[in-house]
C-alpha positions as CSV (number, residue, x, y, z in Angstrom):
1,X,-3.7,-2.3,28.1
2,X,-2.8,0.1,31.1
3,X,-0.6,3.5,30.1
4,X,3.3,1.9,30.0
5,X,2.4,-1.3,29.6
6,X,5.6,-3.0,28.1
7,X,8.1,0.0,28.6
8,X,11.2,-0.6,30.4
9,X,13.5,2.6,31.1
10,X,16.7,2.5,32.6
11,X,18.7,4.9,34.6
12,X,21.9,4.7,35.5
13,X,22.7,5.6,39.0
14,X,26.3,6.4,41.2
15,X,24.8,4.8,44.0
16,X,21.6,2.4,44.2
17,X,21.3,2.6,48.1
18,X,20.4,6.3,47.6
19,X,17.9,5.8,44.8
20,X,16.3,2.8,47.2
21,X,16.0,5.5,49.8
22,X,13.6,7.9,47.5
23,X,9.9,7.7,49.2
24,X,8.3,7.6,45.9
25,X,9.8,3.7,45.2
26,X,8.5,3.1,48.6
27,X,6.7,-0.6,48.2
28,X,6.8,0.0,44.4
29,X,9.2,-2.8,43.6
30,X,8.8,-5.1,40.6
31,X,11.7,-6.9,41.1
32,X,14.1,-6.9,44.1
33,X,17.8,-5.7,43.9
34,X,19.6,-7.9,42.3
35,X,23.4,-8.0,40.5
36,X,23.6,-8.8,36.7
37,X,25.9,-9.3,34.1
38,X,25.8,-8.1,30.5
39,X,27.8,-8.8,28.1
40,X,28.8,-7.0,24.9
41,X,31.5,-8.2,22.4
42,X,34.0,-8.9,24.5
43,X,33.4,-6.6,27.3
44,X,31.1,-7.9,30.6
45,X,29.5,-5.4,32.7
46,X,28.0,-6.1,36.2
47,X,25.4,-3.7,37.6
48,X,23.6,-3.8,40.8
49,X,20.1,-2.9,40.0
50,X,16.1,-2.5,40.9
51,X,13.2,-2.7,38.9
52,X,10.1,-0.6,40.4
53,X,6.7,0.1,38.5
54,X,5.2,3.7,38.8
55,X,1.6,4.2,38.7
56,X,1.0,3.8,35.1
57,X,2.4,0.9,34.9
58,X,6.2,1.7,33.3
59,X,8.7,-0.2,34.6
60,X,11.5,1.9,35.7
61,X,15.0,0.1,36.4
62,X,17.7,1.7,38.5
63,X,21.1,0.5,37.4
64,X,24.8,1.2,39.4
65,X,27.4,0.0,37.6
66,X,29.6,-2.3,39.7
67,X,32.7,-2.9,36.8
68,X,34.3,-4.0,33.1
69,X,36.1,-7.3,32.8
């Protein structure tokens, strides 16, 4: 089992085009960006987000909120 093996974090950014521009994701992605909704109760949220994978293997996810319905 590799260092981070089965960790997800999440951070929630204002704008996801920045964070795609970082050199360090650079060919790092786990999953491509993507829009997803959550829901909670009766509240759905939509995010636009990125999953990448640093070196040790965590997998880091990059989420912008897009909005409540």
């Amino acid at each position: 089992m590799r260092l981070g093996e089965g960790m997800n974090l999440a951070f929630r950014v204002a704008d996801l085009d920045k964070a795609l521009d970082l050199p360090a994701l650079e060919g790092r992605f786990f999953q491509k960006p993507m829009i997803h909704s959550y829901r909670s109760g009766e509240t759905i949220t939509t995010v636009r987000q990125v999953t990448v994978e640093d070196p040790d293997g965590y997998l880091l996810r990059f989420v912008q909120k897009m909005e409540d319905v």
